[in-house]
Structures are given as C-alpha cells and as structure tokens.
C-alpha positions as CSV (number, residue, x, y, z in Angstrom):
1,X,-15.1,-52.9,74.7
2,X,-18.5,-53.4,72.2
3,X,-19.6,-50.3,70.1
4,X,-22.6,-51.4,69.6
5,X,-25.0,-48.6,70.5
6,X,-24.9,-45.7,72.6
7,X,-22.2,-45.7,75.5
8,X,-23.8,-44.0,78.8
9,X,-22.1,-43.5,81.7
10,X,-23.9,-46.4,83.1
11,X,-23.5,-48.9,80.4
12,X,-19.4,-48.1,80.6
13,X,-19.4,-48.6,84.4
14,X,-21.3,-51.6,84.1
15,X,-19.6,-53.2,81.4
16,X,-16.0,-51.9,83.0
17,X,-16.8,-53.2,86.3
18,X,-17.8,-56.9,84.9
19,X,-14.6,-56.9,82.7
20,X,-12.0,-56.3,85.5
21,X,-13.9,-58.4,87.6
22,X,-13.1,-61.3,84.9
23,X,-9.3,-60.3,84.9
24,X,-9.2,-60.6,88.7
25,X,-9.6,-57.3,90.2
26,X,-10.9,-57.5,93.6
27,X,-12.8,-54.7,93.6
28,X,-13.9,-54.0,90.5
29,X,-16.3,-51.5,90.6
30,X,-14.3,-49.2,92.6
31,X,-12.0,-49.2,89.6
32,X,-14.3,-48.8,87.1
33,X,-15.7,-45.6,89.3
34,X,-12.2,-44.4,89.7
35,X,-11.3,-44.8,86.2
36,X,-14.8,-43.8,84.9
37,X,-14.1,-40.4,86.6
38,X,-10.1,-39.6,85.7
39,X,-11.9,-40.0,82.1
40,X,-14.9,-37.6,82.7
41,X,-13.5,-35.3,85.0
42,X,-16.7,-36.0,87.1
43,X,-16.5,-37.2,90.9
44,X,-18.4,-40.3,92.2
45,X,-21.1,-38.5,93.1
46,X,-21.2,-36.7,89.2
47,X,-21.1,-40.2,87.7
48,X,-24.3,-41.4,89.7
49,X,-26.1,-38.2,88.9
50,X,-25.2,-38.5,85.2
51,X,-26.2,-41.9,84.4
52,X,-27.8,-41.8,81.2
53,X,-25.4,-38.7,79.4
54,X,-23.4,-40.4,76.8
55,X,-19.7,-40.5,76.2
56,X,-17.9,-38.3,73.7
57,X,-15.5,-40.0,71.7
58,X,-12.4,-38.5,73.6
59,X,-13.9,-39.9,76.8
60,X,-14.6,-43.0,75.2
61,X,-11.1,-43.7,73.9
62,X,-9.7,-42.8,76.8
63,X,-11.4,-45.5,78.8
64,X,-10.2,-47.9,76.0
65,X,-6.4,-47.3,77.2
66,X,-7.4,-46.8,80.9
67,X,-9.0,-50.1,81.0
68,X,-6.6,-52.0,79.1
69,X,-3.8,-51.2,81.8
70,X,-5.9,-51.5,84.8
71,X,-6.7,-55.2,83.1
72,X,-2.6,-56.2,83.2
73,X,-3.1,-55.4,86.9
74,X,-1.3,-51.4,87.0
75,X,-2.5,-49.6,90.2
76,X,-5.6,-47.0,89.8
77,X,-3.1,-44.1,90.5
78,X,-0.8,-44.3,88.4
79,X,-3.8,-44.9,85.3
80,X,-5.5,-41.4,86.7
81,X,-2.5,-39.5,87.1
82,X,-3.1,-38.6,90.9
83,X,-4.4,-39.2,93.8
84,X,-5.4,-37.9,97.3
85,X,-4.0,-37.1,100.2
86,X,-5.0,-35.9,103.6
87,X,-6.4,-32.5,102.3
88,X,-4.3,-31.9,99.0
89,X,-4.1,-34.1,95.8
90,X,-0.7,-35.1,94.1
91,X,0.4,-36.0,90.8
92,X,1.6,-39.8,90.9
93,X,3.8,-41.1,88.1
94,X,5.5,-44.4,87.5
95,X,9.1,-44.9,89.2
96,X,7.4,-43.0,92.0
97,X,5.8,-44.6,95.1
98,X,1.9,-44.0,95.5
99,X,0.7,-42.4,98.6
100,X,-0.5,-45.0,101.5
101,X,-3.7,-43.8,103.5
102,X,-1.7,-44.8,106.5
103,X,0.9,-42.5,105.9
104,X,-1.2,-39.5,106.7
105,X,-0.2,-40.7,110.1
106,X,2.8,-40.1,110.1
107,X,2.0,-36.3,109.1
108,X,-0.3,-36.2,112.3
109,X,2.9,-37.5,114.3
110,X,5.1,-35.1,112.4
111,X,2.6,-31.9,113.1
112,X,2.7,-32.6,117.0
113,X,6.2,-32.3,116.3
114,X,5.9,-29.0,114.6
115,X,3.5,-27.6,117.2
116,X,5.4,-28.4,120.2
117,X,8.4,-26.0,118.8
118,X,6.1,-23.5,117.9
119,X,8.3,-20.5,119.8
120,X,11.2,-21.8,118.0
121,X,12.5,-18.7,115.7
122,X,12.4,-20.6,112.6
123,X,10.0,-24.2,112.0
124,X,12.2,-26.3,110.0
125,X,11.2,-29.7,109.0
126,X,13.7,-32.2,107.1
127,X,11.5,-35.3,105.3
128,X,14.0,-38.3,103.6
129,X,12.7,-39.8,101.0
130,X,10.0,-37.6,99.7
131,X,8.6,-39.7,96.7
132,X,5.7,-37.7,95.4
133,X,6.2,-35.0,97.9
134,X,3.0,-35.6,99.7
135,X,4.2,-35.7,103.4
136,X,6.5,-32.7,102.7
137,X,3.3,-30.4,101.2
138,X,0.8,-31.8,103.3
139,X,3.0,-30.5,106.3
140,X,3.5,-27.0,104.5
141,X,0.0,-26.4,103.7
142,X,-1.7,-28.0,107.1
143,X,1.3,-25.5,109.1
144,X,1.8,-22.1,107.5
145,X,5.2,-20.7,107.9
146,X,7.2,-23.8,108.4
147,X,10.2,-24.3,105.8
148,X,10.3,-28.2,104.8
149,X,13.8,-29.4,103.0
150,X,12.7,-33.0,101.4
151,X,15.3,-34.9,99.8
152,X,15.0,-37.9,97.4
153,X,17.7,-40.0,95.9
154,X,15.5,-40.8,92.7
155,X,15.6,-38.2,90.0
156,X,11.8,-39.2,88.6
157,X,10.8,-38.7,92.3
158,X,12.0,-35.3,92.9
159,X,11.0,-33.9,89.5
160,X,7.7,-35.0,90.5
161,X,7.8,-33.6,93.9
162,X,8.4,-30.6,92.5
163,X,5.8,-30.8,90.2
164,X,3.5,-30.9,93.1
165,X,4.9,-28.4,95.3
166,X,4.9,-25.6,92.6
167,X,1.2,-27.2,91.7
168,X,0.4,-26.3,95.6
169,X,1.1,-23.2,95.3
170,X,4.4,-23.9,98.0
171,X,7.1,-23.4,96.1
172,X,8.2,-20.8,99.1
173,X,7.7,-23.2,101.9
174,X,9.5,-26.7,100.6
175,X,12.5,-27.2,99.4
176,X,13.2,-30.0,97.0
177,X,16.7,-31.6,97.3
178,X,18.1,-34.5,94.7
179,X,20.8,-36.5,97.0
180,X,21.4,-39.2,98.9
181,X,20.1,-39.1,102.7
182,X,21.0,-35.5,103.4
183,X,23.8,-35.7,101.7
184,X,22.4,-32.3,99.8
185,X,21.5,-30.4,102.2
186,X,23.4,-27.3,103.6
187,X,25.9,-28.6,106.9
188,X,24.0,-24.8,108.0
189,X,20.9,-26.0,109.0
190,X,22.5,-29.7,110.7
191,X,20.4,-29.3,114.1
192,X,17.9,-26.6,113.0
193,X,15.7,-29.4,112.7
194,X,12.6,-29.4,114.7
195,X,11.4,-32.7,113.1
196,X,13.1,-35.4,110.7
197,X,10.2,-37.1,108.9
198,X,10.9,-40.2,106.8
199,X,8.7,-42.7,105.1
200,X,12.0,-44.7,103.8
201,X,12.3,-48.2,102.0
202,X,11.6,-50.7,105.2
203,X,10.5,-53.7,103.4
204,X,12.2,-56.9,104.7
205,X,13.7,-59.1,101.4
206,X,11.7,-62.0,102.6
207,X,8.2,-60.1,102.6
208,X,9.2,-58.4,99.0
209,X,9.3,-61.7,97.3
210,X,5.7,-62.1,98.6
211,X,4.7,-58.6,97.7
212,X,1.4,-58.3,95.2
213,X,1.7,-58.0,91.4
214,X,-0.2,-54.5,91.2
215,X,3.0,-53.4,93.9
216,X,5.9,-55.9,92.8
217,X,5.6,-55.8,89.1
218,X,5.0,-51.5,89.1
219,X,5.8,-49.8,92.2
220,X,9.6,-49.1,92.2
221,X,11.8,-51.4,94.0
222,X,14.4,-48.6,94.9
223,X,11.4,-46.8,97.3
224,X,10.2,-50.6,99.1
225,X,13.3,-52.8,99.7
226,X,14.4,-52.2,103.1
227,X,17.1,-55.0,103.0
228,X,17.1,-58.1,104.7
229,X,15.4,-57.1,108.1
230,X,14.0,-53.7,106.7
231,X,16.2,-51.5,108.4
232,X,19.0,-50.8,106.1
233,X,17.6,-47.4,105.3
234,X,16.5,-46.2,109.4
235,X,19.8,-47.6,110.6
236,X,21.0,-44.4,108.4
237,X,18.3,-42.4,109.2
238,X,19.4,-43.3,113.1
239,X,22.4,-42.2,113.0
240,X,21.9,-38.8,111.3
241,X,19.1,-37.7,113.2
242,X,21.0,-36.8,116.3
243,X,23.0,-34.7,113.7
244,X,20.2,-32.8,112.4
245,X,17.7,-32.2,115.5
246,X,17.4,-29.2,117.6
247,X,17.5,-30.2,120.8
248,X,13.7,-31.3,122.0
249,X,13.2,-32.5,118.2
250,X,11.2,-35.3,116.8
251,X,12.4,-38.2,114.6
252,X,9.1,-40.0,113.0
253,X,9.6,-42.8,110.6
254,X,7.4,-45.3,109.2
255,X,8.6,-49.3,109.0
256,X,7.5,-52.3,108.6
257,X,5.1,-54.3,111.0
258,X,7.3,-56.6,112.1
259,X,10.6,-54.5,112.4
260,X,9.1,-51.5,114.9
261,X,10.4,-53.8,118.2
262,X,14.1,-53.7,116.5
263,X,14.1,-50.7,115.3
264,X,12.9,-49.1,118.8
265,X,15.8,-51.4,120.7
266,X,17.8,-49.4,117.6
267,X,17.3,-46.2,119.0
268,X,16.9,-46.7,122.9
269,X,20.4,-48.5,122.4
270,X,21.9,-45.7,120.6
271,X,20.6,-43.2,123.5
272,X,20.2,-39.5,123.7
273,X,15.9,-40.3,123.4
274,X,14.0,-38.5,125.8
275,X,11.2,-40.9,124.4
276,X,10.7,-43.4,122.3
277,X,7.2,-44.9,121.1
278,X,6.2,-47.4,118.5
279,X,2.4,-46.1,117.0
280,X,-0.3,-47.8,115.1
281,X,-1.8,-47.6,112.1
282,X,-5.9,-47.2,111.7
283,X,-6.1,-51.3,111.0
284,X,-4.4,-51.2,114.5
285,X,-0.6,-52.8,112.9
286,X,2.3,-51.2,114.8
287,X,3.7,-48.8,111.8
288,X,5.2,-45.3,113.3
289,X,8.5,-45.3,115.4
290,X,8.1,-41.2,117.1
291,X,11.2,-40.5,119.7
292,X,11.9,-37.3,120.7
293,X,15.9,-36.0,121.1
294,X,16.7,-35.2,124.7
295,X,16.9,-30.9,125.6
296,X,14.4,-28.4,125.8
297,X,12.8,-26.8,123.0
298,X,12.2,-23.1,123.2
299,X,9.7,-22.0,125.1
300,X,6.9,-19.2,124.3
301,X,5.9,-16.8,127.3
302,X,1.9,-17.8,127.2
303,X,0.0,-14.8,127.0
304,X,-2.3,-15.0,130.2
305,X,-5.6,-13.5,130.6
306,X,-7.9,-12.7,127.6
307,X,-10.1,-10.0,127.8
308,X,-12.5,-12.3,127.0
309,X,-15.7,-13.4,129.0
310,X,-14.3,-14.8,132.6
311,X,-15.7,-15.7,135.5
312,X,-14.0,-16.2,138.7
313,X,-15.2,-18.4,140.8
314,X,-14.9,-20.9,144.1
315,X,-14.1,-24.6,143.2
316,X,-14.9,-26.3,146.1
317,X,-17.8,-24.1,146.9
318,X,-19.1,-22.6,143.1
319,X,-22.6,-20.7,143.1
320,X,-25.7,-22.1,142.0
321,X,-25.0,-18.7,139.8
322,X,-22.0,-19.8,138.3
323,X,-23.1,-23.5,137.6
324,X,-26.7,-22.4,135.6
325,X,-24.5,-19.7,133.4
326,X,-21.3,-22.4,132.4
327,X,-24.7,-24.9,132.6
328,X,-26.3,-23.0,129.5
329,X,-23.0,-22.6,127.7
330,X,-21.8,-26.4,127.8
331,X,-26.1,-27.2,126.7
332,X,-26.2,-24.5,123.9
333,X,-23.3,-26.5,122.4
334,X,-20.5,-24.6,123.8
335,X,-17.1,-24.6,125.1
336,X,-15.8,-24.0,128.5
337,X,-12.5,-24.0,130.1
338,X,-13.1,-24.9,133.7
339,X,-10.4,-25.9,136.4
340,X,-10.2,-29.3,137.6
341,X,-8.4,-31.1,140.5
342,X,-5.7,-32.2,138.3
343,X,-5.6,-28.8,135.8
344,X,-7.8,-26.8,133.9
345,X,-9.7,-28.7,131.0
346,X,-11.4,-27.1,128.0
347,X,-14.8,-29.2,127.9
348,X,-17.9,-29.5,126.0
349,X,-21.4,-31.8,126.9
350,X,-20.9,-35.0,125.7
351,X,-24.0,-35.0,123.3
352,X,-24.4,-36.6,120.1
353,X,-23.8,-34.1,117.2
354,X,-22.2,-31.7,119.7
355,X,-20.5,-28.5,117.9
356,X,-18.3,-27.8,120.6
357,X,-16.5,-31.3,120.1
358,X,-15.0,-30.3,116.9
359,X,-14.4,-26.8,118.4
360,X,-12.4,-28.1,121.2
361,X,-9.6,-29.7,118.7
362,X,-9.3,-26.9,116.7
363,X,-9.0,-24.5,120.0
364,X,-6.3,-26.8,120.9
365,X,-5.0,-28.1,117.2
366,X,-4.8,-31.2,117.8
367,X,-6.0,-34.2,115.6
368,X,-9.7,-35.1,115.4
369,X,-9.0,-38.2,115.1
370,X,-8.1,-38.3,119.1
371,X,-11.0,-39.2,121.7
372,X,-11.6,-37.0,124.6
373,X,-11.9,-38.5,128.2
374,X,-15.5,-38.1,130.1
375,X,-15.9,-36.7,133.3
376,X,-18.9,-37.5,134.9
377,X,-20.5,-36.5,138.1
378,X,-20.6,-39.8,140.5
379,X,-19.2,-43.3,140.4
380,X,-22.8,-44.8,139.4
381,X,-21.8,-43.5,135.9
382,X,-19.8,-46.2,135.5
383,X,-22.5,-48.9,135.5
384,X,-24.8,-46.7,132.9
385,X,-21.8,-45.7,130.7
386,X,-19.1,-49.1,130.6
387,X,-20.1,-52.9,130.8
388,X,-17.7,-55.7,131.6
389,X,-16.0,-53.9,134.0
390,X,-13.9,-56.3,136.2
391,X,-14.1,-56.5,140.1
392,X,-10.7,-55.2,140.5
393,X,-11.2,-52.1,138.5
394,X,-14.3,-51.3,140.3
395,X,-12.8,-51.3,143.7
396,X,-10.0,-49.1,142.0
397,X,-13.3,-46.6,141.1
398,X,-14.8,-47.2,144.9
399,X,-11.1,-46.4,146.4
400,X,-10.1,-44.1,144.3
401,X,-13.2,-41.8,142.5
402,X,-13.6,-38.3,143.1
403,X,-9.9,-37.8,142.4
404,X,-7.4,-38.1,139.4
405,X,-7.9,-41.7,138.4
406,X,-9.1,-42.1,135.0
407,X,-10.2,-45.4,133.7
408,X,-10.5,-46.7,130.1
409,X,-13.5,-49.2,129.9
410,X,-15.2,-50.6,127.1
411,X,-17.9,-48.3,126.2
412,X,-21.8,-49.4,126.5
413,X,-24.3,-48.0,124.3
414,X,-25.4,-44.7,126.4
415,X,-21.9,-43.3,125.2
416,X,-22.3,-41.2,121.9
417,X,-20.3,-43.0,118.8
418,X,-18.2,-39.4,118.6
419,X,-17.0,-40.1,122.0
420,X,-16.0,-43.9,121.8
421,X,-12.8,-44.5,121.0
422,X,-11.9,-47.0,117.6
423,X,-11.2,-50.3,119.4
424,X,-15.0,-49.5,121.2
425,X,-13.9,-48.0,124.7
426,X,-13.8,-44.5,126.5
427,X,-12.1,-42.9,129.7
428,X,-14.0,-42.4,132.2
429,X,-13.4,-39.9,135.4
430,X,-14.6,-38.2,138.4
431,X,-12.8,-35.1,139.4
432,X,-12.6,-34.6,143.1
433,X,-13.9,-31.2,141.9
434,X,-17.4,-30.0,143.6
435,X,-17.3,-27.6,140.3
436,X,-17.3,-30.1,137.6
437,X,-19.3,-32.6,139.2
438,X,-22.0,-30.0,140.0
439,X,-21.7,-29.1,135.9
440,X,-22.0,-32.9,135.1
441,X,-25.2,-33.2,137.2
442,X,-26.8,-30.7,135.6
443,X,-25.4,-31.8,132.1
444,X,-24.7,-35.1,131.7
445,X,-21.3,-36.3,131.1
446,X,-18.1,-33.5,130.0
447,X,-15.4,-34.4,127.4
448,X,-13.1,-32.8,128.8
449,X,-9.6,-32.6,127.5
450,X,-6.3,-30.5,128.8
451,X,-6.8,-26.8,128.0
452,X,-3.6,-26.0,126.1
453,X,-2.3,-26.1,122.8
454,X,-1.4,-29.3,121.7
455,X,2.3,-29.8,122.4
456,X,2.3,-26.9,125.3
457,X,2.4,-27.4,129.3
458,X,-1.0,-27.7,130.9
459,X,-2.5,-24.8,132.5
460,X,-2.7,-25.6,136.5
461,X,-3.4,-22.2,137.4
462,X,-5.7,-19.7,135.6
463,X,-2.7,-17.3,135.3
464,X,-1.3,-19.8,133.1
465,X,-4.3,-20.2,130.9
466,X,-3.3,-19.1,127.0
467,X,-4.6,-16.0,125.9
468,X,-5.7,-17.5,122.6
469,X,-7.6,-20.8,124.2
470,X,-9.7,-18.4,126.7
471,X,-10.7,-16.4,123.9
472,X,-11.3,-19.2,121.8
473,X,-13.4,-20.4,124.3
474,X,-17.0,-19.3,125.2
475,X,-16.5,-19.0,129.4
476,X,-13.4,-19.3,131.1
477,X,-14.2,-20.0,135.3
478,X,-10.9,-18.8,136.4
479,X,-10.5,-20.2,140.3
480,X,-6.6,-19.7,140.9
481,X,-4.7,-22.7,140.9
482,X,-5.7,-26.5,141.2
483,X,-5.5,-28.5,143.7
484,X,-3.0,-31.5,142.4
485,X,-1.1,-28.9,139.1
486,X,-0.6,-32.6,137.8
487,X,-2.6,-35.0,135.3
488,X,-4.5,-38.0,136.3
489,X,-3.3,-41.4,135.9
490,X,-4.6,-43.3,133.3
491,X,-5.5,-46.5,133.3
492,X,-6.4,-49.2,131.1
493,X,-8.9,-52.1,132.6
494,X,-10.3,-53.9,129.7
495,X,-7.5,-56.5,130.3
496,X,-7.1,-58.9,133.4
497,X,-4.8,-57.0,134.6
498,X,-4.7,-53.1,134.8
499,X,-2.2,-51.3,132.3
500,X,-1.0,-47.7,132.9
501,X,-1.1,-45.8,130.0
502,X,-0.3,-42.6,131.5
503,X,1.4,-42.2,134.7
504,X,0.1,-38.5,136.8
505,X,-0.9,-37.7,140.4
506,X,-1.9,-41.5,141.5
507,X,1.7,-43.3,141.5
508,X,1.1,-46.8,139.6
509,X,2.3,-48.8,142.8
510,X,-0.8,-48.1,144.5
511,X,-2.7,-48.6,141.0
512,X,-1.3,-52.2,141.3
513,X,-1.2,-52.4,145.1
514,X,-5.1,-51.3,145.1
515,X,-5.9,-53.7,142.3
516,X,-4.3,-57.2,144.0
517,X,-6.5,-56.4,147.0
C-alpha cells in the first residue's frame, strides 16, 4: 500500500477496493468497506460520513495485514473477527464454520417449533453441530426461558461457542457440550426435546471438490463434507431424533440442495412423522428438511375473554354502528380481530406503510417475513388486484366466492409491495361473511391472518379467542362461533393446473372437479 501522503478514509477505500479487485475479488468494494470498518471500528454509514479524517498509524497497519489476507482469498469474517447474525453478532475464528444468511432460516423453522410447545413445563432445545454457536444463541435470546444444549464434536468450535454465549450474556440459557452427536448429553433429558436443530456437514464429495477457494482452502472440512451423497451426518441425526423428542417435537435440519428429496424419503421411510416438509431458502433452493414426531404436545388452557374493548355483534346482519367504529380502527392504522366464516382473523387495511401490519406478527409471533392473505369485499377484486388469471381459476372464484376458497394469483400493481409475496403473488379471498365484506367496502382490501399465536389452534368461537391477542388487539367483534370452525382451502392458480397448498373447508376433489369443467 503507497505512503505517499496523507491516508483518508477515502483514499484507503479507494485504493483497497482497486487492489482486491486486481487479485480477483468479485466484490471488492464490499471488502474494502468491510475491512475498512473491522479496522476503524466505524460502520458503513461512519466511513461515508468520515471521508476525509485520516488514519492513525494503528489503523493503518492494521489494514496492511487485513488486506494482505483478504488478497490470498481468506473470507471477510474470519479477517474481522465476527460477523452478524439475525439480531446478535458472533465471534468467527478459523477451524470454525462462518454463519450463512440462509441459516437464519432454519432458526425461524426452529422458533415455530419452540412456540407450538409453549405450555410444555420446561422449553428444551437440542442443536448438533453448533459451530460458532449462532443458531443456539439466536434461539436463546429471540425465546426467553428456553434451555438450549448445543453440542459440537470440534474442540476450536465449542470453545468459541462459548465464547459467544458468555459474550451474550446467556451463559444461563445454553449449554455448551464437547461430544460426538449427543453422545454428551445427559440420557435424562433423551425425549425432553421439544426441537432438535442441526445445521450438520451435508456436502456431497462430488460438489466439495468443486467447492470455491475462499470456502475449500479455509473453511474446515470436518463442518462441510457430508460424504458421498451428503447424508452421512442426518442419517445419524435420523435416527436419534425419535430418541430425543417429546412427543409433538420438531426435527429441523439444513442439507444440501440436491439431497432434501432423499433425505425426506429418509424420514417418511423410517415413520413415526406426523409431517414431513422440505423448505426453501430466500434464493428459492430447497434447503430445510422440518418434520414433526407424531403425539400431542401439551396443551395451554387459552385464557378467554380480555377485559379489553369488545364488541359483540351479528355476522350475518352487523350494524351500520358496528362497521363505521371497526371501519375507523382498521383506517387509523389499527388492528381488529373479527370472525370470519371459516374462524376469527386478526386483520389490518391493506395500505401501504400500514402500522398495524407489523403489529399483527408480533400479536401473533410469527415471522415477518410471512405474507398475509387479502380478503376483499366482491369477486370484481380479482380483476383490479391479480392479472393473468386463467379461465379455470375464475370459474373456481364465480363457483365458489363468498366462501372459504382462497386463491394465490400473481399480484398486479394495485397490491401494496408489503403485501405481495417474494415470487410476486398474493391470496386473495372473499369470506361468505356479510361482516367482513361490509368492512372491506368501506376499507379496501383486509390482510387478514388466523387470530392465534403462531403454533396454537385457531379461534372458531369467540370463547376461544386468547386473552393476550384480544388485548393485544384494538377491537375484538366477538359474534359466537363461525359458521364453517375450519380454514379455507388454499389454492395455488398461477400454474396450468390448480395446486392445493392447504387443504380446509372446500375438499380438493371438488377444487379439481370444478376446475376440469
């Protein structure tokens, strides 16, 4: 790096960025911002508001070294010393795999877990192969009160997952276990499990000889090889998870693209699944294998009846009354739980920039990330809020609309980008519900979601309605039981051919029967 003259902030990301560029690095000026700031101790933000303060000699020589080992190709993370994960940051250290954004994922897949055995008396959580310990303290400090044992075969690994629990301030809450598998951990808590959570080695031998320098030539092998079809390790983690689940429990695992098929014919051949369900990553790549161990988890009694604001009122016959006050709520950015013909829905107005969106996932913590279904107030909507729609699907909407058919179409440009799902479509619906439909006139279109806690039953009568999600909620319109008590049947009709995503109140035989005619 030239000495000549003063060395800015800007001059050193300039010059850094043009210099990895020559070595090869794809992205070089992310680099040089990255390593800019480990050096500074000033975010990307700092850096761009500090162009013209100069380096001091420490920060200058440290650059030297940081640059000279991001130039022989060694990955960003292990140069800076840590890196960031869903809310927390974590040491990272060579011989220790580095955090993938697409394993914050599997946390979201490991949290529904966690929240559906809420009543349980004790939330225990066993993760296999911890690594840095990211998964393990994300889960600890994103669930209060749940006990996570992580285990790790590698010695560097656990030292450093301990360095980061005790750095989280968790030290109570996880558990950090040196052993093989589970080898370690207490035969005691063997099916006290409410989740297993493992991110294990699961890449195939022929894909590792193909694997990147910056990953090959640092990463450590032990936490990527997966053996010749990547499912050494999860054929293990198969066969002790039966072991250590409560009944009702989750297994979550992430693998490798192209061994989720095997490894879900794995566990649906091995039985005892209640379910079994191959996810996707944000780039859309199958990556998460979630089944859930047949039995009942323990069940909370829901605590009905807030003494919050309610409203009773007449579904099929609601007041002018009751529709301008729930009106005014759902426009002054609130949130309503309101019955529905299928079951009662916490909803907010589907307006751009709407506060009660937000609200509505964390009344029923569950992950932003999710889209909310639209329920509108006649079968017009369709035309002003979906294009492309095929014939078939339309007479499903003319045969089928009011009533518990909802239909994912590819959204058109009237729907707000908050509401649109990633791939660029939305669910549509409308409830056989005088009520809503009223609301939605007077509105415009409701995302409208099931009013429970994520994980939990949904509410079909408003006796059933949890005691924290009505007082969460701005109005409750509490009208007795539903008409159906059951879901609506999703469907999917942005293919040629319709595709049931969720089976409820509308059996799929006449989905199919109604779409052939």
């Amino acid at each position: 790096m030239p000495q000549e003259n003063v060395w800015t902030i800007k001059r050193c990301l300039e010059w850094t960025r043009d210099y990895l560029a020559s070595k090869g690095d794809d992205h070089s000026r992310l680099s040089a911002e990255w390593l800019l700031s480990a050096a500074t101790g000033k975010d990307r933000t700092g850096l761009y508001m500090s162009y013209d303060e100069p380096l001091d000699p420490a920060e200058l020589n440290l650059m030297h070294g940081f640059v000279a080992r991001r130039a022989k190709g060694e990955p960003l993370q292990y140069i800076s010393g840590k890196t960031s994960f869903r809310f927390i940051e974590v040491a990272c250290a060579p011989g220790v795999l580095i955090p993938r954004p697409e394993t914050e994922l599997l946390v979201d897949a490991a949290l529904e877990g966690i929240d559906a055995a809420a009543a349980a008396p004790e939330l225990r959580v066993l993760e296999v192969g911890c690594g840095t310990g990211c998964v393990s303290c994300a889960i600890a400090s994103e669930r209060p009160g749940t006990r996570v044992t992580a285990t790790d075969i590698s010695p560097v690994a656990a030292g450093l997952a301990r360095k980061n629990r005790d750095a989280l301030g968790l030290t109570d809450a996880v558990d950090i276990v040196e052993c093989d598998l589970a080898s370690g951990v207490s035969e005691g808590l063997m099916g006290t499990f409410a989740v297993l959570v493992s991110n294990p080695p699961y890449i195939p031998d022929e894909v590792m000889r193909q694997l990147p320098s910056e990953v090959a030539d640092f990463e450590p092998e032990l936490a990527l090889a997966g053996g010749v079809d990547g499912l050494d390790i999860y054929r293990r983690l198969l066969d002790l998870a039966p072991r250590a689940l409560m009944p009702g429990g989750m297994f979550a695992v992430e693998l490798h693209e192209e061994c989720l098929g095997a490894a879900a014919d794995l566990a649906r051949a091995q039985g005892g699944w209640k379910s079994v369900e191959v996810r996707h990553d944000l780039t859309g790549r199958p990556r998460f294998l979630v089944a859930v161990r047949e039995g009942e988890l323990p069940m909370a009694e829901p605590e009905h009846l807030p003494e919050g604001r309610i409203e009773p009122c007449d579904q099929g016959e609601p007041s002018p009354e009751v529709i301008e006050d729930a009106a005014s709520v759902l426009r002054a950015g609130g949130v309503v739980v309101m019955p529905t013909d299928s079951v009662y829905g916490i909803g907010a107005a589907a307006i751009p920039g709407n506060p009660g969106h937000r609200r509505i996932f964390d009344i029923k913590r569950r992950d932003l990330a999710q889209t909310l279904p639209l329920l509108v107030a006649d079968p017009e909507e369709l035309d002003r809020l979906a294009v492309d729609v095929p014939s078939w699907a339309r007479h499903l909407a003319e045969r089928l609309w009011p009533g518990a058919l909802t239909l994912v179409v590819r959204a058109s440009g009237a729907v707000p980008p908050e509401f649109c799902r990633e791939d660029g479509t939305v669910a549509l619906r409308v409830p056989d519900s005088p009520l809503v439909r009223a609301l939605a006139r007077e509105v415009g279109p409701l995302a409208v979601t099931s009013a429970n806690t994520h994980g939990m039953p949904a509410p079909a009568a408003s006796d059933d309605i949890e005691r924290r999600i009505a007082e969460a909620a701005d109005l409750t319109l509490a009208a007795g039981p539903t008409p159906a008590g059951e879901a609506s049947t999703i469907v999917d009709v942005t293919s040629a051919e319709p595709r049931i995503v969720r089976q409820g109140a509308i059996p799929a035989d006449v989905i199919e029967a109604l779409a052939q005619a």
